[in-house]
N, C-alpha and C positions, 0 to 999 in steps of 0.2 A: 423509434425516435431518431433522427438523422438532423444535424446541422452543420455549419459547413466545417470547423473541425473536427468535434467528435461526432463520434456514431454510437449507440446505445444497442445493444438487441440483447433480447432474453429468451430464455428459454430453459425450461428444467429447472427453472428455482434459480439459474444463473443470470446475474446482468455482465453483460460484456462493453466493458466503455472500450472504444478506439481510439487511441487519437491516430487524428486524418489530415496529417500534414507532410505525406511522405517528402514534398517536391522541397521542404524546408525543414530535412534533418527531426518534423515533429517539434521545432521549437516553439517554445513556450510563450507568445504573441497574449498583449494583455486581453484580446478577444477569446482567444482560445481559453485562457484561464478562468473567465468570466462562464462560461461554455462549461466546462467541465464542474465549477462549483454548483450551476445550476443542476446538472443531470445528477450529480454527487447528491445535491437535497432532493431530488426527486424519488432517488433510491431509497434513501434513507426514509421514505415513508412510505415504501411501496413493503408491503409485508409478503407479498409473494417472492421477493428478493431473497435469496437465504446466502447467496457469497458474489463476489464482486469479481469482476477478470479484469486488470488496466492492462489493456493491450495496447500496440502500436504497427498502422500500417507502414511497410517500406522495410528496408534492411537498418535503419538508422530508430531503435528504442526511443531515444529524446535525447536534443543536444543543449537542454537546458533554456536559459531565457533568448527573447531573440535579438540578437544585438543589435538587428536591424533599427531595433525600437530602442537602442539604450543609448545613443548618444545625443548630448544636448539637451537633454530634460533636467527642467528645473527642480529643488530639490523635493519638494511637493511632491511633484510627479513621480521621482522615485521611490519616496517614501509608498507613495499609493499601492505602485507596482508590484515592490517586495511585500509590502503587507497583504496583499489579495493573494498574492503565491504561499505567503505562511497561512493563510484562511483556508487555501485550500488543501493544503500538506495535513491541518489538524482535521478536515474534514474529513478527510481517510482516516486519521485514526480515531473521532468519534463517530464514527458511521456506524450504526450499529450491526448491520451487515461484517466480515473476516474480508480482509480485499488482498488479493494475489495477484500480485506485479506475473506478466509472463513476456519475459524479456529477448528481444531476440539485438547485435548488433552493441553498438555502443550506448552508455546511459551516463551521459556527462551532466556535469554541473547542478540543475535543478532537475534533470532528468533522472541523476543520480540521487538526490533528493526524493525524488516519488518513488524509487525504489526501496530507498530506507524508510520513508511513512509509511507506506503499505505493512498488514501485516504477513506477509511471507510472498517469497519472488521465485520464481522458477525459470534459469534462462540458460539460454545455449550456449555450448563450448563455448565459441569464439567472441562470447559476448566481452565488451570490455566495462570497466567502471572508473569515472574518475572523476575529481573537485578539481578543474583545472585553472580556477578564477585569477590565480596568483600570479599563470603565465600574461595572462591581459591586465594586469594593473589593477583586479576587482577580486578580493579574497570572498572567496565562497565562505561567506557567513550565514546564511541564512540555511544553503543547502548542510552547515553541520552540526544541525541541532537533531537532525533524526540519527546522520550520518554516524555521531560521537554513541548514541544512542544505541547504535547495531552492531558497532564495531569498538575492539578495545581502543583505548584512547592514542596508544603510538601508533596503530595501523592508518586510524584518523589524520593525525597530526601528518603523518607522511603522505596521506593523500593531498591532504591540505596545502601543506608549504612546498610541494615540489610541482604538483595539479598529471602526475605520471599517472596514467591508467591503470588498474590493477586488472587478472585475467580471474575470467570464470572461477577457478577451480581455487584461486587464492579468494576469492569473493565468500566462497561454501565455507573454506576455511576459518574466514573472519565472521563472519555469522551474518555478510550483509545479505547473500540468498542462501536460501534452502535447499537447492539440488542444482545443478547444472549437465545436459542432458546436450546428448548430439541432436543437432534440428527437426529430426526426423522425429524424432518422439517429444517433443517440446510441449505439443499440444495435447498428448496421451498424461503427459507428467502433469499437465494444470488439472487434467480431466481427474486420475485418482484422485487428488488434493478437493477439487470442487465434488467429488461423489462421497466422500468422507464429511464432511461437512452437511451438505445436503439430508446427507440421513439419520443427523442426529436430531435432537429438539431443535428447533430456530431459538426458543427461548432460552435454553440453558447457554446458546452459544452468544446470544445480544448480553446475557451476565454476565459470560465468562469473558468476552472479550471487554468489556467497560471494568471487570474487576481487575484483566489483567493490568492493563495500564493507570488503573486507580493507584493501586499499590507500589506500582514498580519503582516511584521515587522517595520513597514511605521510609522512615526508619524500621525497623524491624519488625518491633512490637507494635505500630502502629498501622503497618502491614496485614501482619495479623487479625489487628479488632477489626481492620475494614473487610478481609478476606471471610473471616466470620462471619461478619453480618451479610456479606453477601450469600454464601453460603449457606445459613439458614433460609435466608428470605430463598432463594435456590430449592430449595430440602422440602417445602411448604407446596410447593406450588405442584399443579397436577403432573406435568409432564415427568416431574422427579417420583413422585408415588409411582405412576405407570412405569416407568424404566426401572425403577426398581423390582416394582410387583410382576415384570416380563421377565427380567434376568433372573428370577426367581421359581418361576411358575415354566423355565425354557420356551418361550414364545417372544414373538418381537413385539415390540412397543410400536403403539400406534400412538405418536404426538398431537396433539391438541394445539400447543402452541402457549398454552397456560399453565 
């Protein structure tokens, strides 16, 4: 599937969305968002889908919304803008699909944004990150609600109130990516991350990722009775009898999907 910002292709149980806006930074154009929420629901009921790749053609990840489009519009229209961008930031994280940002260059603003919605990013060296709303007179609000989410709360605030880039390797260290990798193996590093995935149940992983983020803002104990009940309903189902009665018996599990 190909339209005229993103590009979709699959293959191996992988969907790989592009965005295809190299000549414009991949900024974030209310077409383009509209564009990506569709392919997003399309995934999400595609069950041969088993993980997600948000890539980006050109040396530029995302430079966030397009400013092109932000001045002048009345308040409606803003309103509209940002809320399709938050639709589509929560549709990464109830996708039931795992989505891995693979990040190459800069990922500012709402760019930076889809890297912290997604669940796990893999990006090169010299990638940078940063909320820089603050330097144009537009505090990146929207982008810090995953942002705060990934990262401890002073690392945020300083992205936030200053809009300073942070580098790859301080990125790994604040939990906003997973690994950070010289260019050359960028795409070997998505690859283990999607063959790990790929070859466990799809079912135990559409659980485990809807359990994770059930919980994560849970009190404790409340946590728990949700984590449980997933986990039985988990424990019940065929795929968890087979993975266990393989690990058991030393032969691999052949998933069903149920």
């Amino acid at each position: 599937m190909s339209v005229s910002g993103v590009i979709v292709k699959f293959q191996n149980g992988v969907s790989r969305l592009t965005l295809n806006r190299p000549e414009r930074r991949n900024a974030l154009s209310e077409s383009m968002l509209t564009e990506i929420g569709h392919a997003l629901g399309q995934i999400a009921e595609d069950a041969q889908t088993r993980v997600v790749v948000l890539a980006a053609a050109g040396s530029v990840f995302c430079s966030g919304h397009d400013l092109g489009e932000m001045v002048g519009r009345s308040e409606a229209e803003y309103q509209a803008l940002f809320a399709r961008c938050s639709q589509v930031m929560q549709q990464l994280r109830r996708l039931p699909q795992p989505v891995i940002a693979r990040v190459q260059g800069l990922a500012t603003a709402a760019g930076c944004q889809l890297v912290a919605a997604c669940d796990m990013a893999v990006a090169t060296n010299d990638s940078r990150f940063a909320t820089p709303g603050v330097t144009i007179g537009l505090f990146c609000s929207t982008p810090m609600v995953p942002l705060v989410r990934a990262v401890p709360a002073k690392v945020a605030m300083e992205m936030l109130l200053t809009g300073a880039p942070i580098s790859a390797a301080r990125a790994v260290s604040a939990g906003l990516i997973n690994r950070a990798v010289p260019a050359e193996e960028l795409d070997a590093a998505v690859l283990e991350l999607t063959d790990a995935i790929v070859a466990s149940s799809p079912l135990t992983i559409r659980l485990g990722k809807r359990a994770f983020y059930d919980q994560l803002n849970l009190e404790e104990s409340a946590a728990y009775d949700r984590a449980t009940q997933v986990m039985t309903e988990n424990a019940v189902k065929y795929d968890a009898q087979e993975g266990i009665t393989a690990f058991l018996q030393k032969r691999p599990a052949v998933w069903k999907g149920e």
